[in-house]
C-alpha positions as a Python dict, from the first residue, in 0.01 Angstrom:
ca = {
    (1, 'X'): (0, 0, 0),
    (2, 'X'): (12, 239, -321),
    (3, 'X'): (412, 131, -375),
    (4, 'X'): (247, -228, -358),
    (5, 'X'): (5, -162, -628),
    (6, 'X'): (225, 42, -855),
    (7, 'X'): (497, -263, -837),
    (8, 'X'): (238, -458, -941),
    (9, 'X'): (127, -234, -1238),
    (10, 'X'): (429, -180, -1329),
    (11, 'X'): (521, -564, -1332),
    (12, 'X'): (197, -627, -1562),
    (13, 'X'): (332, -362, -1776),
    (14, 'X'): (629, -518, -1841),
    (15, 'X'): (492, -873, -1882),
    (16, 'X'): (250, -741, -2157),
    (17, 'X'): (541, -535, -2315),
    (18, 'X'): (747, -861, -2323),
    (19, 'X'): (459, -1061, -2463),
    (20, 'X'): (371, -831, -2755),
    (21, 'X'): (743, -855, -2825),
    (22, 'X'): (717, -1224, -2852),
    (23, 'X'): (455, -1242, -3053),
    (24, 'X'): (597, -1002, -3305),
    (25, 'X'): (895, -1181, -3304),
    (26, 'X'): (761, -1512, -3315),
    (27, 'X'): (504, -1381, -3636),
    (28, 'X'): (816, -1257, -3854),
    (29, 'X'): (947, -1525, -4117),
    (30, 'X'): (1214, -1260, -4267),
    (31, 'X'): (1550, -1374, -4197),
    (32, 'X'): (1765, -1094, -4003),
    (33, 'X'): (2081, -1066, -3782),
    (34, 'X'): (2273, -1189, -4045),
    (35, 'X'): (2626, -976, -4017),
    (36, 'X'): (2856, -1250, -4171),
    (37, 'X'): (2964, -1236, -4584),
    (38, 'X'): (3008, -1638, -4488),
    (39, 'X'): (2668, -1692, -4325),
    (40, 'X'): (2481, -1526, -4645),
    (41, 'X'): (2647, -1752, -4890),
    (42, 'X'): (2522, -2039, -4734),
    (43, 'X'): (2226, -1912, -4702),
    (44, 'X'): (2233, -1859, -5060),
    (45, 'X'): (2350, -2223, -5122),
    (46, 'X'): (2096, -2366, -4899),
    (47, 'X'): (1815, -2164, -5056),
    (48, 'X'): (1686, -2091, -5425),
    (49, 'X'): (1440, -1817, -5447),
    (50, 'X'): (1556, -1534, -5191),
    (51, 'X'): (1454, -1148, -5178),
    (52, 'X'): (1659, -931, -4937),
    (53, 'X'): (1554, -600, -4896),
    (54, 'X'): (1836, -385, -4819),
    (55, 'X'): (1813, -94, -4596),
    (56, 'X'): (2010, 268, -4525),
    (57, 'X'): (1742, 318, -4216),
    (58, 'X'): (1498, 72, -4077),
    (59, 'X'): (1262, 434, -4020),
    (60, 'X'): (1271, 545, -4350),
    (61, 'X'): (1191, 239, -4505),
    (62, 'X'): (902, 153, -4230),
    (63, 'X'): (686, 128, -4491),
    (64, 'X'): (820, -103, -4732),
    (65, 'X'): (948, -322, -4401),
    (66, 'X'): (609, -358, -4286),
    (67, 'X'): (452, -501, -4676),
    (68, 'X'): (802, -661, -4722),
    (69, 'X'): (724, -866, -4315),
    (70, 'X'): (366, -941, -4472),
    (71, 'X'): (516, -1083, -4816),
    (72, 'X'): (706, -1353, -4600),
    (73, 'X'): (426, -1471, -4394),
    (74, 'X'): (216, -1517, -4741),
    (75, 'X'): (466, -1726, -4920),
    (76, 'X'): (602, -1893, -4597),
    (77, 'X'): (794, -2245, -4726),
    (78, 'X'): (789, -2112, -5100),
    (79, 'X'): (1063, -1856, -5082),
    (80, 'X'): (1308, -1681, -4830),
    (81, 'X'): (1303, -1300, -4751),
    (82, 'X'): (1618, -1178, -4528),
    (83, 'X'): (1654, -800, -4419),
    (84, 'X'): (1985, -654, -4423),
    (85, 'X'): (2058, -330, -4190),
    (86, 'X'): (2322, -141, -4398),
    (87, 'X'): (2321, 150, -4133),
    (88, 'X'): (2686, 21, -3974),
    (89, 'X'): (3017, -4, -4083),
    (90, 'X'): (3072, -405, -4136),
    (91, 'X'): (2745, -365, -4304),
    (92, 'X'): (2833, -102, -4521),
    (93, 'X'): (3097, -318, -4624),
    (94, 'X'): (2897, -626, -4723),
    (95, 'X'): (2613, -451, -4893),
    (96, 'X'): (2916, -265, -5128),
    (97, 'X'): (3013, -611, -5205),
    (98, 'X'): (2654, -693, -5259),
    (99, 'X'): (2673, -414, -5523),
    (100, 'X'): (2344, -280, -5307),
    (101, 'X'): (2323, 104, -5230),
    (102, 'X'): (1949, 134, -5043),
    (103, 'X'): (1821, 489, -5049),
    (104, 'X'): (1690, 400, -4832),
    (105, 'X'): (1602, 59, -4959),
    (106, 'X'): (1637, -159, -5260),
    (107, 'X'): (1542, -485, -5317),
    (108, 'X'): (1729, -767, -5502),
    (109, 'X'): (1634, -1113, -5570),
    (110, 'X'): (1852, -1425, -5589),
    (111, 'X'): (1781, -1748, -5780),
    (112, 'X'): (1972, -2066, -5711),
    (113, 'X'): (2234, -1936, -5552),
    (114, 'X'): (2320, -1615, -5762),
    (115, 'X'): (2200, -1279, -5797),
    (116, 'X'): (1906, -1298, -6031),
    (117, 'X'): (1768, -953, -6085),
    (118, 'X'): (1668, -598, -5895),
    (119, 'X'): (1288, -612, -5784),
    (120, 'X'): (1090, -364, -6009),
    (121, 'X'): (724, -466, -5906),
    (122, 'X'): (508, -258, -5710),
    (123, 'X'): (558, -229, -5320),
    (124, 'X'): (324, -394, -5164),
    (125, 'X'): (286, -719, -4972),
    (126, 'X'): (88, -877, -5303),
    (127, 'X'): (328, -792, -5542),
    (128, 'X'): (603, -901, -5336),
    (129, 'X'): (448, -1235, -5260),
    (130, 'X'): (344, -1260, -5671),
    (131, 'X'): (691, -1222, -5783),
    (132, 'X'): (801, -1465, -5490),
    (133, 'X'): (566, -1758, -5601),
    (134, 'X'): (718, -1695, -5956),
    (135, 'X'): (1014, -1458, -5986),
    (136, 'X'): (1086, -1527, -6346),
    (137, 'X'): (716, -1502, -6491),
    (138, 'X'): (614, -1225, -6634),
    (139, 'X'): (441, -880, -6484),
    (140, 'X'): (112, -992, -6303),
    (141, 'X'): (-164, -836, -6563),
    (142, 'X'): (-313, -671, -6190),
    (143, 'X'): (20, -478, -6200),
    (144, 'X'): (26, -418, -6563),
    (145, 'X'): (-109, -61, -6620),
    (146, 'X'): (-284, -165, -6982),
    (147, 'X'): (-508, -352, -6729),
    (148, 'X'): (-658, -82, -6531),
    (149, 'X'): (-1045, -112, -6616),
    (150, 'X'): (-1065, -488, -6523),
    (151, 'X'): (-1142, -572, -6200),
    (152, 'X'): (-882, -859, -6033),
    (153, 'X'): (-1024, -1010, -5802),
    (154, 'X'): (-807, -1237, -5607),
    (155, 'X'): (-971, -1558, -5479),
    (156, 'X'): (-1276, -1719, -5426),
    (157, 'X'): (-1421, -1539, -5119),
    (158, 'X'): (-1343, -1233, -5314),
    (159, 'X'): (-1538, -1355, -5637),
    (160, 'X'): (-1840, -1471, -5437),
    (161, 'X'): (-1856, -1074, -5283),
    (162, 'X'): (-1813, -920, -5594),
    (163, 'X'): (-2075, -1133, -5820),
    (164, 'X'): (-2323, -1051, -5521),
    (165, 'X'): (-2255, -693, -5496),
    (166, 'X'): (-2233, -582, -5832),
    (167, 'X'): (-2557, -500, -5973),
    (168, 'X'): (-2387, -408, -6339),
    (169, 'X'): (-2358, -736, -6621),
    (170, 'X'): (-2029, -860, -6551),
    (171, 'X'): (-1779, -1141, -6764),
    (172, 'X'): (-1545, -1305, -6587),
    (173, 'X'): (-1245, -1415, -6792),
    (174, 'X'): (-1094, -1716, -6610),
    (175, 'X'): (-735, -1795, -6680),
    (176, 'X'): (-405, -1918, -6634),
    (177, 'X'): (-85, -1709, -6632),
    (178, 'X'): (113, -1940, -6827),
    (179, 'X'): (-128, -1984, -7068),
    (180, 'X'): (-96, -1845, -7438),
    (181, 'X'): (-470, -1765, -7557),
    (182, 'X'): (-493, -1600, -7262),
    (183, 'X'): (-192, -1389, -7324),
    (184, 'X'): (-300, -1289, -7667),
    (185, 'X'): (-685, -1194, -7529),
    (186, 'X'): (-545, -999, -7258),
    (187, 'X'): (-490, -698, -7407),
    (188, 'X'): (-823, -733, -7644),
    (189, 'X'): (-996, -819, -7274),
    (190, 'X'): (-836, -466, -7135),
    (191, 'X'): (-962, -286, -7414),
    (192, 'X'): (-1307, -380, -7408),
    (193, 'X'): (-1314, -324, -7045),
    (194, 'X'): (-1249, 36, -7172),
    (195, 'X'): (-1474, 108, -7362),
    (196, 'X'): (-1813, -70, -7209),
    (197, 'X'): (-1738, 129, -6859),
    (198, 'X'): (-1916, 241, -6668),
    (199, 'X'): (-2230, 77, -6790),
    (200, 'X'): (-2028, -315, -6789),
    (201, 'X'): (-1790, -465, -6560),
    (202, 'X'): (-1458, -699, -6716),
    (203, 'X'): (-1308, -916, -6427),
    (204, 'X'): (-1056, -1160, -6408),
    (205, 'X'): (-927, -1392, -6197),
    (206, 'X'): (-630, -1621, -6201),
    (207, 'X'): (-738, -1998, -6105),
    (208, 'X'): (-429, -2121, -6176),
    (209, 'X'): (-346, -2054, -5787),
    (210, 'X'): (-365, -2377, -5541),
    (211, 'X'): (-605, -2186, -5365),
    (212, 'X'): (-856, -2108, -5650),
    (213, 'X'): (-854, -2466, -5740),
    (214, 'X'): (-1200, -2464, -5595),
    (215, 'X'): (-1341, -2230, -5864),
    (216, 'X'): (-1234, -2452, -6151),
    (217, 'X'): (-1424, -2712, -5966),
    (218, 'X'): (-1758, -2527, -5910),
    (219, 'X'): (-1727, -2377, -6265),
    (220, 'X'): (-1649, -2649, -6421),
    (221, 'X'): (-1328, -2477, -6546),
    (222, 'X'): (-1109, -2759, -6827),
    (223, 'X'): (-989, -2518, -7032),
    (224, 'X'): (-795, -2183, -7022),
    (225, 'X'): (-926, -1884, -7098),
    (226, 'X'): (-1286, -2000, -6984),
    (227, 'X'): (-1541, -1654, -7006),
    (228, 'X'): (-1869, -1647, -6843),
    (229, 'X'): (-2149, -1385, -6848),
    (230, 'X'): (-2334, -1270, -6499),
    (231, 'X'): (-2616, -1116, -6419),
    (232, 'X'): (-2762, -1058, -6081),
    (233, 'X'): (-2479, -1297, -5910),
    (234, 'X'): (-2554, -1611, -6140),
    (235, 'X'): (-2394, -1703, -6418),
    (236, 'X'): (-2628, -1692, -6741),
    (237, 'X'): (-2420, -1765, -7028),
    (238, 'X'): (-2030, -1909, -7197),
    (239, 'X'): (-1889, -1639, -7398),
    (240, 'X'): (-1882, -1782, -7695),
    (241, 'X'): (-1778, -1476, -7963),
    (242, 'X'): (-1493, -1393, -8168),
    (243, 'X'): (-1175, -1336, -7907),
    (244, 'X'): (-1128, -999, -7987),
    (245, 'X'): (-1205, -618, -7878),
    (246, 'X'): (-1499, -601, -8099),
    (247, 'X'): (-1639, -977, -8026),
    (248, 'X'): (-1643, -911, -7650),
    (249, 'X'): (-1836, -571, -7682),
    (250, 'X'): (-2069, -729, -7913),
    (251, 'X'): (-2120, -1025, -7697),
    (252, 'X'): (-2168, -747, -7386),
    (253, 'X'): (-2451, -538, -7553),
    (254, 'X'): (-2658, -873, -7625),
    (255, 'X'): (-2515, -1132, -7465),
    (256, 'X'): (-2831, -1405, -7605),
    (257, 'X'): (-2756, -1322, -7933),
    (258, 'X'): (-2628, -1660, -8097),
    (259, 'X'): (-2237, -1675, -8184),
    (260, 'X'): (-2133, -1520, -8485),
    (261, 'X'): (-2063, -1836, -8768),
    (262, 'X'): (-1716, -1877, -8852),
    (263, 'X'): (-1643, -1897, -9222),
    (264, 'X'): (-1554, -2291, -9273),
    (265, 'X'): (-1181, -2396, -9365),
    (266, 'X'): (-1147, -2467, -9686),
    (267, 'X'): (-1074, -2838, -9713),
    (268, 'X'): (-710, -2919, -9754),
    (269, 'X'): (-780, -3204, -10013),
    (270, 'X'): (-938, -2989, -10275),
    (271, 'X'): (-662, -2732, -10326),
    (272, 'X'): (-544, -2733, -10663),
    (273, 'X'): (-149, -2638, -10619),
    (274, 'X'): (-131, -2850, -10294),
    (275, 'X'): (176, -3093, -10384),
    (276, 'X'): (61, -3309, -10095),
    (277, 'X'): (-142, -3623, -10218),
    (278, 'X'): (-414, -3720, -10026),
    (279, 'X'): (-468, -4075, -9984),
    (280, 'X'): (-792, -4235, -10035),
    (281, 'X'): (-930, -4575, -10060),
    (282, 'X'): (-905, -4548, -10432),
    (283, 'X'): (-541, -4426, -10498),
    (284, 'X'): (-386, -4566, -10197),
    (285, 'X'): (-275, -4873, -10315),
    (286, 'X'): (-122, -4747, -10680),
    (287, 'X'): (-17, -4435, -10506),
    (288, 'X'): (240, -4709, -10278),
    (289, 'X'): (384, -4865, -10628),
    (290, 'X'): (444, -4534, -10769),
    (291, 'X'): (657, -4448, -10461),
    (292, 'X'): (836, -4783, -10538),
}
């Protein structure tokens, strides 16, 4: 009776080994078991935007395998991510060829169909899938260090948490990567962020993402960068400042104040050494037969 029971342990042991393996197997979108020089290139034919991570020891790099299994299951039908065991000899010999020497990993990135450039963003599975979605943009301002006082907050579940948690006045500076005002205020953004802490928070959040498209919507969001003032988890106010350092802490300290007035552009008809005439209905007519 007990060699009865312990065959049947036993066989539930194995069946629940065998599933967990399936499962892990079935969850992984990197591409692996490649051994073939052949097999890679038309991989690298078929596909445009490819990361391999390159490895001396799968144990040694257990770390960055684990974000880099992660990275593919977030950008799953955007890019490709293939693992390649350097540990043997016909292995060795392809990753030489590769130009790739992991210590015990490096990562390299290919772009249609050529080698594009080594991956020098931060390790994790959010990096990884960042520089996936767009591998020739520029440094994600959550990675970039000048960025450190402003709070990133990923999506929209992530905003809705943070504006109800944080009991400090916050401005949210909506944006777009791609966008150039929002370039040119990031660093002014960064700064302020500086110097109000700890008494203000600076966030930001990137709605250009499909899956923020939702925010623009709720926010009414037409224009990029968009900056809006909460207190209490509700939104009280549109920055409306000067786009600098200075104009954000200003706005910060008394957010009701009313905008500053910009000085008014001098009109471009009534400067004196402007060789440009400017047509009226008056001159336009003998301004056309002096032309002729």
């Amino acid at each position: 009776m007990k060699v009865k029971y312990w065959c049947i342990f036993a066989l539930l042991c194995a069946l629940h080994l065998h599933s967990a393996a399936a499962k892990t197997n079935a969850k992984s979108t990197v591409v692996e078991g490649i051994t073939d020089m052949k097999d890679l290139k038309k991989l690298f034919r078929t596909k445009n935007n490819v990361l391999v991570l390159f490895v001396s020891s799968q144990k040694e790099a257990h770390s960055t395998l684990n974000a880099f299994r992660d990275a593919a299951e977030i950008i799953k039908g955007q890019g490709t991510m293939v693992l390649l065991d350097c540990s043997n000899g016909e292995m060795k010999k392809m990753c030489k060829k590769l130009k790739a020497q992991p210590s015990p990993y490096t990562l390299k990135h290919y772009k249609d169909g050529d080698f594009h450039k080594d991956y020098d963003r931060q390790l994790t599975a959010t990096s990884m899938a960042n520089f996936m979605r767009d591998p020739t943009g520029d440094l994600p301002w959550e990675e970039d260090p000048v960025g450190v006082d402003v709070v990133h907050v990923p999506d929209a579940v992530a905003l809705g948490k943070f504006l109800k948690k944080e009991v400090r006045p916050i401005l949210v500076m909506f944006y777009a990567p791609w966008c150039g005002f929002c370039k040119t205020l990031k660093p002014e953004f960064s700064g302020a962020a500086t110097e109000l802490k700890p008494k203000y928070v600076l966030a930001a959040i990137d709605v250009n993402r499909p899956e923020n498209s939702i925010i623009r919507k709720q926010y009414n969001i037409t224009g990029f960068p968009t900056l809006l003032y909460y207190e209490n988890g509700r939104m009280k106010h549109t920055f409306d400042g000067e786009n600098n350092k200075a104009g954000i802490v200003a706005f910060m300290k008394n957010p009701a104040a009313p905008p500053p007035t910009k000085p008014k552009e001098p009109d471009w008809a009534s400067e004196p050494s402007s060789e440009i005439v400017h047509l009226g209905s008056a001159n336009f007519e003998p301004a056309l037969k002096d032309e002729k």
